[in-house]
C-alpha positions in Angstrom: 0.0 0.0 0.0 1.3 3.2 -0.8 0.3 7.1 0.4 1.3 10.2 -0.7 0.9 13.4 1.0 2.1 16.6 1.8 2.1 18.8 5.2 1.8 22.1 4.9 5.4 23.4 6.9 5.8 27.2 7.6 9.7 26.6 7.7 11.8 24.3 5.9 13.1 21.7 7.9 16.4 20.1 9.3 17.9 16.7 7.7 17.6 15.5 11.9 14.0 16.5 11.8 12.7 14.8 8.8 14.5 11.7 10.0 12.2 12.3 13.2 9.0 12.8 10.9 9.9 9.7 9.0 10.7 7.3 12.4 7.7 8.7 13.6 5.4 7.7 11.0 7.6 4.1 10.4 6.9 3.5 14.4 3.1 4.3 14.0 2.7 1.8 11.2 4.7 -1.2 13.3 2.8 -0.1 16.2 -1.1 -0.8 14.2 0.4 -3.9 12.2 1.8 -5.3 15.7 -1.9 -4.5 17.6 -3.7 -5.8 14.5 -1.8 -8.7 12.9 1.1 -9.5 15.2 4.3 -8.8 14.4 5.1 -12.6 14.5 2.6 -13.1 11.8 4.3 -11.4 9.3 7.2 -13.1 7.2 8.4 -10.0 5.8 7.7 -6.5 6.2 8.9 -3.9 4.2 8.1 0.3 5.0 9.7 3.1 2.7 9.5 6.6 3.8 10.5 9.3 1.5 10.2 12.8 1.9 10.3 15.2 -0.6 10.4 19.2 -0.8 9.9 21.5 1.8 6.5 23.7 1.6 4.6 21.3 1.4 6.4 18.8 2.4 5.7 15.7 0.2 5.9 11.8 2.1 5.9 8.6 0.6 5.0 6.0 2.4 5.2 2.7 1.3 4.1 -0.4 3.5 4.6 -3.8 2.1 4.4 -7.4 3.7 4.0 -10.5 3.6 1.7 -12.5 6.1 2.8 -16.1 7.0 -0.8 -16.9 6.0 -3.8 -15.8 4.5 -5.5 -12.3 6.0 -8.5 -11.3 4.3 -8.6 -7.7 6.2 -4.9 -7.1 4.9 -6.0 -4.2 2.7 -8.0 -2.4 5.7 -5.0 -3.1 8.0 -2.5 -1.3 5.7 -5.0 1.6 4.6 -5.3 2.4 8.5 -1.4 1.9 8.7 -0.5 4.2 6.2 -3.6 6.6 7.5 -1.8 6.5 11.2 1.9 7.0 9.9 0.9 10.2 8.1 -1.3 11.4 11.4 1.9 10.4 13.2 3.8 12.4 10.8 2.0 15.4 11.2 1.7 15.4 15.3 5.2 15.4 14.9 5.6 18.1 12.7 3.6 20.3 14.7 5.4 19.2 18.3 8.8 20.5 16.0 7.1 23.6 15.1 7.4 23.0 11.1 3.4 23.8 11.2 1.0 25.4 13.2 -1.7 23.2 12.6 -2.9 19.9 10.7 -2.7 21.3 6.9 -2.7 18.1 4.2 -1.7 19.7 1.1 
């Protein structure tokens, strides 16, 4: 599953800081796989972040697994993965002062 979107920054940011906007988002997608798969239930897992620009600021997030066997609510369980990582994203952007509010762009 992949999801792109921008936040809205009123500054550019730091290399350090877009590593935190990306770890954030990378933990908030292991965190809902873990609560609604199990981490141990999953033969591979694969999560790209990319970031991109600076007003907006454009992320890429790419989530990508493999279960060790069949999950019929996969889909739903990525699209909410990818939905927290970006929310997670953009809580952190706004506890770093990049934004002064939650702006999708």
């Amino acid at each position: 599953m992949n999801l792109n979107v921008g936040i809205v920054l009123r500054r550019r940011p730091s290399a350090k800081e877009i590593e935190e906007l990306c770890s954030t988002a990378e933990e908030a997608v292991e965190h809902v796989l873990e609560r609604q798969i199990g981490l141990k239930r999953i033969d591979d897992l694969q999560i790209t972040m990319r970031a991109e620009g600076t007003r907006p600021l454009r992320l890429t997030i790419d989530v990508s697994l493999t279960p060790s066997r069949d999950l019929p609510q996969l889909d739903s369980v990525l699209s909410e993965a990818t939905d927290a990582a970006f929310s997670a994203a953009e809580n952190k952007a706004i506890d770093l002062r990049l934004c002064r509010n939650r702006g999708r762009a």
